[in-house]
C-alpha positions as CSV (number, residue, x, y, z in Angstrom):
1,X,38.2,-14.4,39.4
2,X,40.8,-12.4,37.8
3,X,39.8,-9.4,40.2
4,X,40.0,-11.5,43.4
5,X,43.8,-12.5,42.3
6,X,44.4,-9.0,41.5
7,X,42.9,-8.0,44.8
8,X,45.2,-10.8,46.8
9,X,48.4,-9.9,44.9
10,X,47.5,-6.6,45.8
11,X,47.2,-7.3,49.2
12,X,50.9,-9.8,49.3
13,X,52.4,-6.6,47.6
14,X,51.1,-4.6,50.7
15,X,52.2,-7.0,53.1
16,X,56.0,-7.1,51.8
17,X,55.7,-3.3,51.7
18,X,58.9,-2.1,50.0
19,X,62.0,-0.3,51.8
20,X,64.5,1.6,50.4
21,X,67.0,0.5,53.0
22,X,70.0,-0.9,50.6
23,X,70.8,-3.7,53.6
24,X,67.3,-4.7,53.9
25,X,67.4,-5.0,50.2
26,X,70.9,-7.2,50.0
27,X,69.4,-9.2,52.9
28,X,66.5,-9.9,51.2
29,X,68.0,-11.0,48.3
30,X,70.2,-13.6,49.5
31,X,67.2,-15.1,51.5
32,X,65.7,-15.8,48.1
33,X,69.2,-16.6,46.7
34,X,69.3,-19.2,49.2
35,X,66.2,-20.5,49.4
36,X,66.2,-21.1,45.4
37,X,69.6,-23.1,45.4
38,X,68.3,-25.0,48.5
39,X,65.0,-25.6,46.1
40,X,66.9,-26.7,42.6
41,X,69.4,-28.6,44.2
42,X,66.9,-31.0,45.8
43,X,64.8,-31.0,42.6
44,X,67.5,-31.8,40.6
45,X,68.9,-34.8,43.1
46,X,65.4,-36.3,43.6
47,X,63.8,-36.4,39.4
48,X,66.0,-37.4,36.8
49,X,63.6,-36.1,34.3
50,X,63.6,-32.7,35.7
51,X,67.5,-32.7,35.8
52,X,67.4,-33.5,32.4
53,X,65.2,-30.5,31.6
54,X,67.4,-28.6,33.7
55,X,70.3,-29.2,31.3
56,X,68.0,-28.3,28.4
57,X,66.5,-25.3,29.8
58,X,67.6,-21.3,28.9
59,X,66.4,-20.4,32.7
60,X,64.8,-21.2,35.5
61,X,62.8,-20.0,38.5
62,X,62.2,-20.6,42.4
63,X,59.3,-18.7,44.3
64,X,58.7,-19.8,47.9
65,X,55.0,-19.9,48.9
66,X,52.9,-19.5,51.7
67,X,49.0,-20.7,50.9
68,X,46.5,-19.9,53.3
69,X,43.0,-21.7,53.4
70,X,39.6,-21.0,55.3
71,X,37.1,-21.1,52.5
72,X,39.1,-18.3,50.5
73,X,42.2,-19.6,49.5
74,X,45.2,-16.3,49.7
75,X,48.7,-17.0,49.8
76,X,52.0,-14.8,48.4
77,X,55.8,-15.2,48.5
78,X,58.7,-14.8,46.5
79,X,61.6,-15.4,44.2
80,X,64.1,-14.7,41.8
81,X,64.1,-16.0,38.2
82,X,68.0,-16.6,36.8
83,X,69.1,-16.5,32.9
84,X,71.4,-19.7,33.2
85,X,74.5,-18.3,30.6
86,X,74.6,-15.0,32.4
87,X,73.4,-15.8,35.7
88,X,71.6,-12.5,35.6
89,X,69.0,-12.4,38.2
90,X,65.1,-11.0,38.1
91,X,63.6,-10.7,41.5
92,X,59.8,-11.4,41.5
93,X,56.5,-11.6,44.1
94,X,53.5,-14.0,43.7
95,X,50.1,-14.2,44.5
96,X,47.4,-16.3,44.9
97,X,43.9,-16.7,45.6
98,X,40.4,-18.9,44.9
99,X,37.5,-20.7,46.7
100,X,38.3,-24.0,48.4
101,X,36.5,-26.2,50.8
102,X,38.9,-26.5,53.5
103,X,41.0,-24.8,56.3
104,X,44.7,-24.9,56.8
105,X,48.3,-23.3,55.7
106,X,51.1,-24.8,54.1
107,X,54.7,-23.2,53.0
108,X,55.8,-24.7,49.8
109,X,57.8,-23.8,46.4
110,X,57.6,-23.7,43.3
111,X,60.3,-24.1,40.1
112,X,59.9,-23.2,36.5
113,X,62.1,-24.1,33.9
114,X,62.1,-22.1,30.9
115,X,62.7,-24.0,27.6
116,X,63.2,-21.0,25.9
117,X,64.8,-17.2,25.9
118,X,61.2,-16.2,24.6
119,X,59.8,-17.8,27.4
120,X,62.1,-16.4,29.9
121,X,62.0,-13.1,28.6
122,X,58.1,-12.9,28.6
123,X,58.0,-14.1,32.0
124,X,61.0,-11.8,33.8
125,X,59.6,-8.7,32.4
126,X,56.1,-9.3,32.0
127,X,55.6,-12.0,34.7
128,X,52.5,-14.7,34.1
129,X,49.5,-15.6,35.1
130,X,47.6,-19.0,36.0
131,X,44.5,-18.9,34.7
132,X,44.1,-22.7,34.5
133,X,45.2,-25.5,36.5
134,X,48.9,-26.2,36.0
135,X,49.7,-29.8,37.7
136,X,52.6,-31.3,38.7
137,X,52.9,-35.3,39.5
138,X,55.5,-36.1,41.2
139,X,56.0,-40.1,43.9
140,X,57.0,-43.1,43.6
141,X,54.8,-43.5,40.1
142,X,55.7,-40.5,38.8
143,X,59.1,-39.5,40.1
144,X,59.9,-38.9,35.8
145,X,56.4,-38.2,35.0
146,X,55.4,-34.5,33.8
147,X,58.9,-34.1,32.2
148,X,58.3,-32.2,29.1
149,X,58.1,-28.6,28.5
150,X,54.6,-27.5,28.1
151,X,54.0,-24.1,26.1
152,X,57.6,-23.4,27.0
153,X,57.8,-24.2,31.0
154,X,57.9,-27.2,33.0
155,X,56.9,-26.8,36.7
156,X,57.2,-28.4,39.5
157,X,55.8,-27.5,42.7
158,X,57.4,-28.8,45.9
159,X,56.7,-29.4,49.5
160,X,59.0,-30.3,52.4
161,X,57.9,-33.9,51.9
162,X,59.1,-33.5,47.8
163,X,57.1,-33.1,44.7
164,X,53.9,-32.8,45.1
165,X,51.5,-35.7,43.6
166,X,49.4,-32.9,42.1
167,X,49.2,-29.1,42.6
168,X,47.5,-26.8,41.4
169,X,48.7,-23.3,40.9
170,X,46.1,-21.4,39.1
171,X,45.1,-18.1,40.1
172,X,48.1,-17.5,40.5
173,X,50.3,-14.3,39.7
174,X,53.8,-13.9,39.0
175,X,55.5,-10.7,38.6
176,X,58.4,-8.4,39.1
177,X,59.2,-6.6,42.0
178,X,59.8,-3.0,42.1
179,X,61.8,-2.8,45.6
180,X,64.6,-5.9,45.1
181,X,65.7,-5.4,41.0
């Protein structure tokens, strides 16, 4: 398994070839700029408990996400992981893969909050992997639900229809890119 998410991250890094264009660059960092203030703003407005890890976290991230299913499961994106105090950025890429019974596509995101600068620091320079399942549950049950840090991170994926009532992000990979930092 942890070939076949090599072999797709591979493949997303491909795909989102680097340029060493220095506007292409700037543009492509205020997309994800964007995109992740869009992201944390509605998080934070729409789940009390995440605003309140928010407040408690040392940094957070936002990756955007686009999952792609017939039988394999491929998908890549990504985002930009921000120390709060400094507001330093790390830009990052993610990709995905596994088996699922299905066929379809679907754009979504995904935030981390980072409880600690350990965990931060680990994950900005080293990136992560999912090698389990990491769940989010989110509606009108759970709204608060899944508001703890968990080894260090809380996460919370979302779709355009708001937290998700349960995703699953493993085999996933997270890590920094070479063209945007």
């Amino acid at each position: 398994m942890k070939k076949f998410i090599l072999g797709i991250a591979l493949l997303s890094l491909i795909a989102c070839a680097s340029t060493s264009d220095p506007q292409k660059i700037s543009d492509k960092r205020i997309e994800i700029d964007a995109m992740a203030a869009t992201t944390l703003k509605g998080l934070l407005a729409d789940s009390s408990g995440a605003k309140r890890l928010y407040d408690e976290s040392y940094a957070y991230a936002v990756f955007s996400n686009v999952k792609i299913s017939i039988i394999l499961t491929g998908g890549g994106g990504k985002g930009v992981v921000v120390e709060k105090a400094s507001g330093k950025r790390t830009y990052m890429n993610m990709g995905t893969g596994g088996l699922n019974i299905g066929l379809g596509a679907h754009k979504y995101q995904v935030v981390f909050l980072f409880e600690t600068k350990k965990v931060y620091d680990d994950f900005a320079e080293y990136g992560w992997t999912a090698d389990v399942s990491a769940n989010a549950v989110a509606g009108v049950k759970g709204a608060n639900a899944g508001t703890t840090f968990s080894h260090g991170m809380a996460i919370y994926p979302i779709t355009d229809v708001g937290l998700m009532l349960q995703a699953d992000i493993s085999g996933t990979k997270y890590w920094k890119s070479k063209s945007l930092n």
